[in-house]
C-alpha positions, 0 to 999 in steps of 0.5 A: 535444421528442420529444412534439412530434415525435410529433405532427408526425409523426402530423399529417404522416401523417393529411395524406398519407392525407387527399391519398392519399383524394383523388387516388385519387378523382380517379383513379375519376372519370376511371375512370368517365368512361372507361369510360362513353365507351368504353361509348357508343362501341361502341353507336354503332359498333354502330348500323351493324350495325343500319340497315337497308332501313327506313330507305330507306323511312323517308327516302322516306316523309318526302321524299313528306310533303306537311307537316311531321315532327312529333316526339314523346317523353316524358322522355329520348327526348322531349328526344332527339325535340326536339334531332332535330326543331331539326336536320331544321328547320335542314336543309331538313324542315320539323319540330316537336316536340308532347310527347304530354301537350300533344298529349291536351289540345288540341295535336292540333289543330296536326296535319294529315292531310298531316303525317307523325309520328315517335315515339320510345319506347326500350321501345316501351310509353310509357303517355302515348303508347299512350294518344293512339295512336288520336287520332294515327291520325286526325289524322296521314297517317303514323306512324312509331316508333323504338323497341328492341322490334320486338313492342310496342305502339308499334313495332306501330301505326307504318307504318314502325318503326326498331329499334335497341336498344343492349346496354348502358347506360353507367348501371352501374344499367342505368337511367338512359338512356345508351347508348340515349338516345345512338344515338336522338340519332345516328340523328337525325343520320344521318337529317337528314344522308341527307335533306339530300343529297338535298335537295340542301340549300345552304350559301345554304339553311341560311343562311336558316334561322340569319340570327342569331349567329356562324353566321348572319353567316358564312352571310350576308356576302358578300364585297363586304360588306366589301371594299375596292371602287371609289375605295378600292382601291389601283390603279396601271397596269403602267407606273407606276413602283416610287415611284407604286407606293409612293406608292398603297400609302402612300395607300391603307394597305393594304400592297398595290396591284393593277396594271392593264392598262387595267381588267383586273387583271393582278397585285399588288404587296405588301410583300413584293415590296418588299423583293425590289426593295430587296434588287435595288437596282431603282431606284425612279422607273425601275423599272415595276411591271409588271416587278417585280409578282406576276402569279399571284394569287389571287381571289375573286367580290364575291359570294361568300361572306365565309367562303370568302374566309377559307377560301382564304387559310387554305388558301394561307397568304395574308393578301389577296384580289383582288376581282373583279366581272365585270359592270362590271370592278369590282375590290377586295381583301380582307384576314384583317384585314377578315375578322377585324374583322368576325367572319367568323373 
């Protein structure tokens, strides 16, 4: 017995130590995680400090393109390069990616003296890129660099060079590109986001640019997509009674009915309405709707947006929308559950 207790015990310790290992290292996977967070994140609030007048001229140099905004970069920055050029695209400037290896056996030819080039090279000295400098000269109407060395060689044969430089990787090596990967991908949101405003780009814009996926349906659907409109609407006239009320609303199955003066809408009636009148003792068949409906009511243009109409009810804490078409008097309502069933939210 005490053999066996022995062992017991010396298992029971050997577990403890095995789950001690373990929770420790867990521990240093979120020490790490952390810190390379907070590594990342004084680089970004430091690229602040580090625009400067060139990037005015960078952005008006781009506005004044006649063509496109070709973007290049070899390993890490040249995927940096490719996720910058998808967003400039989707924001109203024209752009796309050549990688320079491609570009040296026969991509040059897809560049036009009217088109503008960006590179991006962290250390200024990429080999692929020096080597096709001379072809991109005679090809391209401008070069622009980004780079986190003023004085090399690529930084010097661009009409325009952005320095940014982060002072730490989050690479504890200090090599694998972190940090600076990082500001380059922040850098191409501020200069898309700073050409955008003053394109003046819409949400109409964008959509054209994502007709496909979620965000293509959100951009794209109106609101007379899929309202309730015309013969559909529950409708009653401001001297109908409480019981026709009930009556449209039963009909229609909508748990609502707007009220009309002639054919303008002048207020709604809902459930909840209902149980005001019922909570009142109104009597049913001699009660007017128009006396007992609710006249302040949102509403929203059969042309909007499908997304906007979300927005409002979000916004008022309602679950219905009055529908309003102006050219022929035209009304109907829009619910969340629309909205819901037709994936717009």
């Amino acid at each position: 017995n005490k053999n066996r207790f022995h062992s017991y015990f010396h298992e029971g310790i050997i577990t403890l130590v095995h789950y001690y290992k373990l929770a420790m290292q867990e521990n240093n996977f979120i020490n790490s995680a952390l810190k390379v967070i907070q590594i990342e994140g004084k680089a970004i609030l430091g690229l602040q400090d580090q625009i400067e007048e060139t990037f005015n001229d960078l952005c008006s140099n781009i506005l004044a393109t006649k063509g496109k905004l070709i973007l290049m970069g070899i390993g890490k920055s040249g995927h940096i390069a490719q996720k910058i050029s998808a967003t400039l695209s989707s924001t109203g400037t024209p752009s796309f990616f050549i990688h320079p290896t491609e570009a040296a056996h026969g991509d040059l030819g897809m560049i036009d003296k009217k088109d503008a080039i960006l590179i991006l090279s962290n250390s200024g000295e990429t080999k692929e890129i020096i080597e096709i400098l001379p072809a991109l000269k005679r090809c391209a109407g401008s070069i622009f660099t980004l780079t986190n060395n003023a004085d090399s060689t690529i930084a010097k044969i661009g009409d325009i060079n952005i320095l940014i430089k982060a002072n730490e990787e989050a690479c504890p090596l200090d090599l694998a590109p972190t940090s600076s990967t990082t500001l380059a991908l922040v850098f191409g949101d501020a200069l898309a986001v700073s050409l955008l405003e003053h394109r003046g780009f819409t949400k109409d814009d964008f959509a054209k640019s994502h007709p496909a996926g979620q965000l293509g349906k959100k951009l794209t659907t109106l609101v007379k997509d899929i309202a309730i409109m015309g013969n559909n609407t529950p409708v009653v006239s401001k001297d109908a009674s409480l019981k026709d009320a009930l009556i449209e609303i039963t009909e229609k199955k909508l748990g609502i009915t707007l009220v009309a003066d002639g054919k303008k809408i002048i207020g709604i009636f809902t459930d909840g309405d209902l149980r005001r009148c019922l909570n009142q003792e109104k009597d049913l068949a001699k009660t007017s709707i128009g006396t007992v409906m609710t006249n302040n009511f949102k509403s929203i243009a059969h042309d909007a947006l499908a997304i906007d109409a979300a927005e409002i009810m979000e916004k008022n804490k309602i679950f219905t929308l009055v529908v309003t078409h102006a050219k022929d008097n035209a009304s109907g309502i829009i619910t969340m559950h629309q909205l819901l069933e037709s994936g717009i939210i």
